[in-house]
PLY file of the C-alpha trace (Angstrom):
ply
format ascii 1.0
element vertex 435
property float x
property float y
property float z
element edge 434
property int vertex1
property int vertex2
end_header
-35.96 -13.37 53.55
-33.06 -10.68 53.18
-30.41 -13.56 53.60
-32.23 -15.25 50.83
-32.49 -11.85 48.08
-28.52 -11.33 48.93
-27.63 -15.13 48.27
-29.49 -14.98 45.39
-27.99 -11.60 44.02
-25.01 -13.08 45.05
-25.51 -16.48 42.63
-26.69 -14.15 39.84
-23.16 -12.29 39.57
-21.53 -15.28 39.94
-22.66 -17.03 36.69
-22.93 -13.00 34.79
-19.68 -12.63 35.76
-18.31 -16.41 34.64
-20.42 -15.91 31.10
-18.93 -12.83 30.71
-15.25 -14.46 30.79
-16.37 -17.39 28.91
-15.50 -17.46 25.34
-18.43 -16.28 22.96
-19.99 -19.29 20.96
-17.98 -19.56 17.50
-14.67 -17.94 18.37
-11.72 -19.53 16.91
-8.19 -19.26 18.09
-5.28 -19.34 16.33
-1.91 -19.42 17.34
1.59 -18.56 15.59
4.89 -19.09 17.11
7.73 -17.54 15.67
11.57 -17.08 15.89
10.79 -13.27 15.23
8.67 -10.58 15.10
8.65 -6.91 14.22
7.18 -4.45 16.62
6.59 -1.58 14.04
5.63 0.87 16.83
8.80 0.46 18.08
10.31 -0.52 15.08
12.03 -3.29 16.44
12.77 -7.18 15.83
11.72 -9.18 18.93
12.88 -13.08 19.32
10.62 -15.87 19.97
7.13 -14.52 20.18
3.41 -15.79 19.74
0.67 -14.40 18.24
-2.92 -15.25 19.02
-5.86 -14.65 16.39
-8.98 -15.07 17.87
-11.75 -14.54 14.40
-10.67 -11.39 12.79
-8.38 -9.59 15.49
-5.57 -9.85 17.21
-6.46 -11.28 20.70
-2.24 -11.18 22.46
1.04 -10.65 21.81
3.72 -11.92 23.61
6.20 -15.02 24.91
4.72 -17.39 26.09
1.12 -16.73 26.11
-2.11 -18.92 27.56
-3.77 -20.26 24.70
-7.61 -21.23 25.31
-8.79 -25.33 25.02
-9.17 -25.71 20.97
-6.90 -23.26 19.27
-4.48 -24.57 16.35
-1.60 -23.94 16.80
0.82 -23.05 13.87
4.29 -23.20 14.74
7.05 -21.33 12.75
9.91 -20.58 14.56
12.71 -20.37 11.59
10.31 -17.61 10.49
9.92 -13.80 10.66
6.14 -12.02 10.95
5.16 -8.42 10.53
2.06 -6.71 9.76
0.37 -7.24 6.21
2.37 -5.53 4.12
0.41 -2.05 2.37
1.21 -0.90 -1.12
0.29 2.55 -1.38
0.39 2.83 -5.22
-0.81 0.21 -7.20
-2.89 0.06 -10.62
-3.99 -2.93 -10.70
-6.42 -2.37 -13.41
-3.66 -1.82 -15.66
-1.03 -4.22 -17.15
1.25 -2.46 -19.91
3.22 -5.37 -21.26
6.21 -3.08 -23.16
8.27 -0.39 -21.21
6.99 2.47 -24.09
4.39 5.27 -24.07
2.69 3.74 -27.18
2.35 0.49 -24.87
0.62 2.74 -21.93
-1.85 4.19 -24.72
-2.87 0.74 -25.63
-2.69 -1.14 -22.29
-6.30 0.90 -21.04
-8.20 -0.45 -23.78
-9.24 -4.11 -23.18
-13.03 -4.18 -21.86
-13.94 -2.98 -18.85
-15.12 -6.92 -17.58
-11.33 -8.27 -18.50
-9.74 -5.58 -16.60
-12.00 -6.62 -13.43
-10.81 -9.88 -14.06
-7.36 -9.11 -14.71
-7.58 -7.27 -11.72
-8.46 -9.73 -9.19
-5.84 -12.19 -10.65
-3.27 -9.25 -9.47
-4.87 -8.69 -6.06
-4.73 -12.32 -5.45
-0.91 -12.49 -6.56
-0.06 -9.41 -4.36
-2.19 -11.02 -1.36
0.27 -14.11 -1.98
3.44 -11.90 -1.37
1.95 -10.70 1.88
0.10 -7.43 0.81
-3.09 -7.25 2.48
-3.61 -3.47 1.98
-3.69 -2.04 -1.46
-4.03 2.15 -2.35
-5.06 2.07 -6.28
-4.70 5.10 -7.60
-5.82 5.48 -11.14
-5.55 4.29 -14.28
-8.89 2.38 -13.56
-11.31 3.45 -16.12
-14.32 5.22 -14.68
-14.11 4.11 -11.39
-13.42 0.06 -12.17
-11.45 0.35 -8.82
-14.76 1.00 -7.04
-16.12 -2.23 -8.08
-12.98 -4.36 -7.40
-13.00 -2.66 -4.02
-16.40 -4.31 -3.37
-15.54 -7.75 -4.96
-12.30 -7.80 -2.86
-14.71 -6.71 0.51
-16.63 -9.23 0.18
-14.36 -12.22 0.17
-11.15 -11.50 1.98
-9.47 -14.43 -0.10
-9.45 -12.74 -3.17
-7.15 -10.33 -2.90
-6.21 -7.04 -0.32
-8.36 -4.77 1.04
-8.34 -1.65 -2.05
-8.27 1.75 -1.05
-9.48 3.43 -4.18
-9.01 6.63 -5.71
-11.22 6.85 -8.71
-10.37 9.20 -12.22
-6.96 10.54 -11.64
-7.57 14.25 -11.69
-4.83 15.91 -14.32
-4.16 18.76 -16.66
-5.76 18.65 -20.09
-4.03 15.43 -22.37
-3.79 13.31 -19.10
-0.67 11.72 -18.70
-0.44 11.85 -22.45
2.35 13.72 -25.16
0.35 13.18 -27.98
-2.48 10.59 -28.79
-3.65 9.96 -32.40
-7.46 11.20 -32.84
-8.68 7.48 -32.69
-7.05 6.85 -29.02
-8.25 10.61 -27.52
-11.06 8.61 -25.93
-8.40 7.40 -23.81
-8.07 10.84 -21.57
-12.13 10.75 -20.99
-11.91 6.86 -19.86
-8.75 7.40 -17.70
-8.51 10.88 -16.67
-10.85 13.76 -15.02
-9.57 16.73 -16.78
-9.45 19.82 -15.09
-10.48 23.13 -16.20
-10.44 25.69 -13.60
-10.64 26.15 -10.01
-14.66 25.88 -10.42
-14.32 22.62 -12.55
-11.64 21.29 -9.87
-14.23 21.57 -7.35
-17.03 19.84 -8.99
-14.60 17.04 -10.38
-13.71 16.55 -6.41
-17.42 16.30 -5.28
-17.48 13.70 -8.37
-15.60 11.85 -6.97
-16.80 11.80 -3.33
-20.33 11.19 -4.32
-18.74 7.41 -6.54
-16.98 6.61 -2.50
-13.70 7.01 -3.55
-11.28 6.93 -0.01
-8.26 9.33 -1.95
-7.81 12.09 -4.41
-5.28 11.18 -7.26
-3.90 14.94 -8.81
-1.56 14.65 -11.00
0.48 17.66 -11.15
2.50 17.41 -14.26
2.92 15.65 -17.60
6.32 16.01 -19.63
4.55 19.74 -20.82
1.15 20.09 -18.52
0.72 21.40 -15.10
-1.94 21.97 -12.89
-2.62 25.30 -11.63
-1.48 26.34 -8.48
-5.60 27.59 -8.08
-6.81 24.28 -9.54
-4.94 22.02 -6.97
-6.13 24.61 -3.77
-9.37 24.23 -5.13
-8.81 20.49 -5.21
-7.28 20.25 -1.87
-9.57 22.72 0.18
-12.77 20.96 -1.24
-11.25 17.43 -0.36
-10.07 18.17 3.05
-13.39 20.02 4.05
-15.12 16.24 3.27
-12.10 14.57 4.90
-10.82 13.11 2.39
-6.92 13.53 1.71
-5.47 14.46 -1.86
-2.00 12.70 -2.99
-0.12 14.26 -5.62
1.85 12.34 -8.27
4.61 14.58 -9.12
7.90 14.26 -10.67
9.72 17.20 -10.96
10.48 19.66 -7.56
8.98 22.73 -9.37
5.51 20.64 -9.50
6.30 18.98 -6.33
6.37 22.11 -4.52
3.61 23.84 -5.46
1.64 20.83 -4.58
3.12 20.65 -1.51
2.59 24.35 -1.12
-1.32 24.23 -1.87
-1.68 21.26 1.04
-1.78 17.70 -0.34
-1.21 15.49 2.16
1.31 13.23 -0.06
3.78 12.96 -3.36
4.29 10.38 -5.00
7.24 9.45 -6.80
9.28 12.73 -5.96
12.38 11.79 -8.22
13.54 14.95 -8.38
13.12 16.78 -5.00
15.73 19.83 -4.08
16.57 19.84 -0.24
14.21 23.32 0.24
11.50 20.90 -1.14
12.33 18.03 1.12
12.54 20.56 4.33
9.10 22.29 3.45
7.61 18.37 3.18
9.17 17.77 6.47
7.65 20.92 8.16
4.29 20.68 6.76
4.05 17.11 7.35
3.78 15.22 3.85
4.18 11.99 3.34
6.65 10.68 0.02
5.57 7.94 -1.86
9.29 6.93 -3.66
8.29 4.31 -6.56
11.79 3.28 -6.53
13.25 0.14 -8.39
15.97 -2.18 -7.25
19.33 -3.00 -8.71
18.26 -6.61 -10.67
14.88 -4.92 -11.42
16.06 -2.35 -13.08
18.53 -4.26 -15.54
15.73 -6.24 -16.68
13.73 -3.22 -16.81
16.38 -0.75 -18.91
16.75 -4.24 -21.32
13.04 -4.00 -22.06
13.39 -0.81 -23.73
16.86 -1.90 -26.06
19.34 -0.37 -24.12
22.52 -2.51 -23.56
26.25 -2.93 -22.25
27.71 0.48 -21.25
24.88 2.67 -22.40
22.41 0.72 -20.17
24.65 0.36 -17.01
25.49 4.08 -16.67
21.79 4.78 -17.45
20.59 2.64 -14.48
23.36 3.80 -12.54
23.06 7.24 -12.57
19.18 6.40 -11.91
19.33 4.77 -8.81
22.02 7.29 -7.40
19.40 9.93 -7.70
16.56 7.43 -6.23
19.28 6.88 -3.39
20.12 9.87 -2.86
16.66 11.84 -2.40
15.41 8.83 -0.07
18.66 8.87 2.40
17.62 12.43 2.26
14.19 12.24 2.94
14.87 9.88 5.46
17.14 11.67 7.36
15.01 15.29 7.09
12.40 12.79 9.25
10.03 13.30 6.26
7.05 10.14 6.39
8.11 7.69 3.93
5.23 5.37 2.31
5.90 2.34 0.50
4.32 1.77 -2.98
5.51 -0.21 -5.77
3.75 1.40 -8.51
4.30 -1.91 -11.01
1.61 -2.24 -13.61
4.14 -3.67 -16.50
4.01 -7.04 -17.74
7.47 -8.70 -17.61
7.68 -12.39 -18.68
9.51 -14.16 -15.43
8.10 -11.14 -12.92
5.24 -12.34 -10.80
3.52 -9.47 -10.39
3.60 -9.81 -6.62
7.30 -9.97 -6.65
7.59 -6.72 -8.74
4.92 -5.06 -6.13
7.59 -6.16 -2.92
10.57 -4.75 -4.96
10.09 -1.43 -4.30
11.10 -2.99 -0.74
14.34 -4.27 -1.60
15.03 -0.80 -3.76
14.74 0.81 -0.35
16.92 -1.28 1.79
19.79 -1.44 -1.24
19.61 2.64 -0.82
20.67 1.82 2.47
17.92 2.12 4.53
17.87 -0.67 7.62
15.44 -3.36 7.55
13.31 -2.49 10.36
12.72 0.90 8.85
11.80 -0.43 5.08
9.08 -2.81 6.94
7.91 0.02 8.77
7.37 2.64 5.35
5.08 -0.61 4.53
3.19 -1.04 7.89
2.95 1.51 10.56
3.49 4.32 8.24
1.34 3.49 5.18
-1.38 2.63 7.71
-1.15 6.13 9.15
-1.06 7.76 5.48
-3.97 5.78 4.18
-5.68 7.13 7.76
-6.37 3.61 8.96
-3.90 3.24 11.40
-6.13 2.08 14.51
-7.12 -0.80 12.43
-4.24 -2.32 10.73
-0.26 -1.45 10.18
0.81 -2.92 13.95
0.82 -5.94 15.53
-1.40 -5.21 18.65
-4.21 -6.32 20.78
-7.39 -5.66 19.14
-6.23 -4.72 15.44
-7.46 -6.79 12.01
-5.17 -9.60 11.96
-3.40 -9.21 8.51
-0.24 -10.40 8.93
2.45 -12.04 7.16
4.95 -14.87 7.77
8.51 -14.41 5.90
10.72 -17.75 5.26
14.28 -16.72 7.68
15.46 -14.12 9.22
14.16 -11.12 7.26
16.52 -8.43 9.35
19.57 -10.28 8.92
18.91 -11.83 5.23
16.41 -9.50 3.72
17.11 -9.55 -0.06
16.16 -13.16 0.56
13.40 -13.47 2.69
11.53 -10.76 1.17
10.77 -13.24 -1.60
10.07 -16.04 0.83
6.79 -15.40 1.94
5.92 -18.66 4.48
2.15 -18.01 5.46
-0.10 -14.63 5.06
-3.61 -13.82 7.33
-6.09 -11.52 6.16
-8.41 -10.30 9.01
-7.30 -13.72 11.00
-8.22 -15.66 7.85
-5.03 -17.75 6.50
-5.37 -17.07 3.07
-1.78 -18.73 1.11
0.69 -20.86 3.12
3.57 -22.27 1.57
4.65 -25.67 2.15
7.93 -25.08 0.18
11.27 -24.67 2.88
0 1
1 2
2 3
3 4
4 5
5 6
6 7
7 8
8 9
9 10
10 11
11 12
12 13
13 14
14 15
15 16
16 17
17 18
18 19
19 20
20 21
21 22
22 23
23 24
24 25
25 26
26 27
27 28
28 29
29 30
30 31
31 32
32 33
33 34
34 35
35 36
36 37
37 38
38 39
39 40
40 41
41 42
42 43
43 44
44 45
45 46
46 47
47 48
48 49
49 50
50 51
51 52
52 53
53 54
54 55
55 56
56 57
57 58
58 59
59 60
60 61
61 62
62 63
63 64
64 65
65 66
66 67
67 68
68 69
69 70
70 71
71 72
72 73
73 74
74 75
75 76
76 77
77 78
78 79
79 80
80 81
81 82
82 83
83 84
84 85
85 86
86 87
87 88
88 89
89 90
90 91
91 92
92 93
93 94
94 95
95 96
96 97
97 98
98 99
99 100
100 101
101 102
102 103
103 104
104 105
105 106
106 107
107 108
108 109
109 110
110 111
111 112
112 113
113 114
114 115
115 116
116 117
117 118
118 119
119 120
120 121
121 122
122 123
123 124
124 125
125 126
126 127
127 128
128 129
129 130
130 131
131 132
132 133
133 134
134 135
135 136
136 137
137 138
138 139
139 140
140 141
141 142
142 143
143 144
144 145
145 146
146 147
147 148
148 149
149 150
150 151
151 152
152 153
153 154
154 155
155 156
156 157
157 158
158 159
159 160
160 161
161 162
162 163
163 164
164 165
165 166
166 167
167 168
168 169
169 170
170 171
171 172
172 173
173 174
174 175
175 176
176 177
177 178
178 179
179 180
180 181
181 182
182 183
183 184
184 185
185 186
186 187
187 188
188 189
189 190
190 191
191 192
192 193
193 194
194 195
195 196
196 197
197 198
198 199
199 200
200 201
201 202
202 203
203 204
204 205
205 206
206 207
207 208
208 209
209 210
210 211
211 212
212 213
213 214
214 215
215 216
216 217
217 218
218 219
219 220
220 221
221 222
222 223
223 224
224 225
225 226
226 227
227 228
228 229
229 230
230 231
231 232
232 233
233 234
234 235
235 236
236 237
237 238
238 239
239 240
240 241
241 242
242 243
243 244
244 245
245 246
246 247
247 248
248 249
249 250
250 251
251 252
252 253
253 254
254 255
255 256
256 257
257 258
258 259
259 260
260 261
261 262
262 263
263 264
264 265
265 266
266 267
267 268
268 269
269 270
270 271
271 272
272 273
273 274
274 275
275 276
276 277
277 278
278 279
279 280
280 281
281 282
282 283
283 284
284 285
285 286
286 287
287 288
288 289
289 290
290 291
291 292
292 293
293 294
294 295
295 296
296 297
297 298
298 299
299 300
300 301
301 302
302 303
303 304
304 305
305 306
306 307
307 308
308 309
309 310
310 311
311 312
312 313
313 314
314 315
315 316
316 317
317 318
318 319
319 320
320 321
321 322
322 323
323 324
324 325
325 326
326 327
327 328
328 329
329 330
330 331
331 332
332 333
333 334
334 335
335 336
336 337
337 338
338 339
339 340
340 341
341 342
342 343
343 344
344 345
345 346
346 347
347 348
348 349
349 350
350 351
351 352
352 353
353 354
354 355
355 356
356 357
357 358
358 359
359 360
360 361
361 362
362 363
363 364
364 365
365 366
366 367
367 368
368 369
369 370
370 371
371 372
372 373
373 374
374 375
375 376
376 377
377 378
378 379
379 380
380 381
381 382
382 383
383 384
384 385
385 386
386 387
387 388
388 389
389 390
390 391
391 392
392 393
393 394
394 395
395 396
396 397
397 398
398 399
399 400
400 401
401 402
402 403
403 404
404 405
405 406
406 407
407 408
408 409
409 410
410 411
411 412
412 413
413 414
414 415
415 416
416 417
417 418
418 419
419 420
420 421
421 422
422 423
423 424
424 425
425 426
426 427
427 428
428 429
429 430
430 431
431 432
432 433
433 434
């Protein structure tokens, strides 16, 4: 009778153990082959790897791997895959289709339901150019980006995940020199003004209470600053819900004392002294440079009328200071975070192509390739907080990745532009049958 209990036992962990290895109903495997890959945790380019998808997540990495009975196989070996590319600034509630701030006045004022709309056309054109991870921060109305957030959530084809930020929180005016009477509703619909440590406190909770994942300050205006007790009432009351504060500022002075009252991240920085850059460094905050590249910014300095001599030196002297403070920032060891920042309208610029610029700015400041990819992958992910979820290519994370055209370390101005095949959360959501 023992002999029998013990066999028994014995055929029960048998077929427990076998249904436990056995593939769960519904799983489907997909495989990618390709000539290379980039490791951003080591922030490396490795040759002729596979990559299997198994639903959502990644399932392996590796050369060579065993693929289970059934998967599809998807072979691109002429190609180069990385993680889903994250833009940490976008607006894409906002199109301003001249380079002027009369344009930015007007561009917030189409209806609410045709911004939406508008919207998801530019998530869907940034998913197409391999961004699966958007941070939109602002310039949204009354928090439109909350409802495209849900939209995008609940069909990953759409568009890329949106990490939103609600109201951008700003001086009084908002980002604004002067607005005729008529257009002052503008500030209410765009901005949360602040008025006061108290009233930077309740505009925070606002905002927490609508789900927003960021807090937007925005430090300075061309004549407007925050307080320094306004943005350490805005950070302290953030951070106690755990919820981090970026801080668009363009000038060191503002730059500073944002850095100075805790935000976890600038944005744009353009003018950042090196006692600046070494305090970012120490304290651990992340710069968002909204940089341009070389043809970008030709076409962009023509949009506003400048030409020959007067618009070359203009650019020029431009992007040395954009080069300059990066190479610096870079070196210092100071996080940097891609974002693109493109909300214009320019005829002949997709507006995924002007999103994956900001790319191309970085590597033409001289930045290697491996380490532009990674301000878009490993390190976003970390800034945006979501790094055990997305931002590598590893066992167990969402499979968003995306598949470049050639050899993106060795021919990046090309490839960037190339993009062969992008996943969101294992889902292939554009492919490209164009060589």
């Amino acid at each position: 009778m023992h002999s029998r209990i013990v066999s028994l036992w014995i055929l029960v962990s048998i077929i427990t153990t076998t249904l436990g290895h056995a593939q769960k109903p519904g799983a489907k495997f997909t495989l990618v082959r390709v000539g290379k890959l980039y490791d951003s945790q080591t922030n490396t380019f490795l040759s002729n790897q596979e990559i299997l998808i198994q639903n959502q997540l990644i399932r392996d990495v590796g050369a060579k791997l065993v693929v289970p009975k059934g998967t599809k196989i998807i072979d691109l070996k002429h190609c180069t895959l990385t993680p889903g590319l994250i833009d940490a600034h976008t607006h894409l509630l906002l199109e301003q289709k001249a380079q002027t701030s009369e344009a930015f006045n007007e561009a917030p004022k189409i209806p609410a339901e045709e911004r939406i709309r508008q919207g998801l056309e530019f998530a869907r054109k940034n998913l197409q150019a391999g961004i699966t991870t958007v941070r939109d921060l602002g310039n949204s109305g009354q928090y439109l980006d909350i409802r495209l957030q849900k939209i995008l959530a609940a069909n990953k084809a759409l568009g890329p995940a949106l990490y939103a930020s609600g109201p951008i929180l700003s001086p009084p005016g908002g980002q604004f020199n002067r607005l005729a009477p008529a257009d002052s509703f503008v500030i209410d619909q765009e901005y949360r003004v602040i008025r006061g440590a108290p009233d930077a406190r309740k505009a925070v909770q606002e905002h927490i209470q609508h789900g927003v994942n960021v807090i937007k300050v925005c430090m300075n205006t061309d004549n407007r600053v925050l307080a320094p007790e306004e943005i350490k009432a805005i950070v302290e009351t953030a951070h106690a819900h755990r919820i981090p504060v970026t801080a668009h500022a363009t000038y060191d002075e503002s730059a500073r004392d944002a850095v100075l009252a805790g935000v976890d991240g600038i944005e744009h920085g353009y003018s950042l002294s090196d006692s600046t850059l070494s305090l970012m460094a120490q304290r651990k905050v992340y710069l968002v440079p909204t940089d341009v590249s070389v043809q970008k910014g030709k076409i962009f300095v023509a949009g506003v009328g400048m030409k020959g001599k007067e618009a070359d030196d203009y650019l020029a002297s431009h992007l040395e200071g954009f080069h300059s403070r990066l190479q610096k920032a870079f070196k210092k060891g100071i996080r940097i975070v891609a974002g693109s920042d493109y909300y214009l309208y320019v005829k002949g610029i997709d507006r995924g192509e002007g999103a994956t610029d900001v790319l191309l700015a970085y590597h033409e400041a001289g930045i290697p390739a491996a380490d532009v990819i990674r301000f878009a992958t490993y390190n976003a992910a970390e800034a945006l907080g979501i790094g055990a979820e997305c931002g590598s290519i590893k066992k167990g994370l969402k499979a968003n990745l995306v598949v470049f055209d050639g050899d993106l370390e060795r021919n990046f101005g090309e490839s960037l532009f190339s993009v062969k095949a992008v996943f969101h959360e294992g889902e292939l959501v554009h492919y490209s049958n164009q060589k």
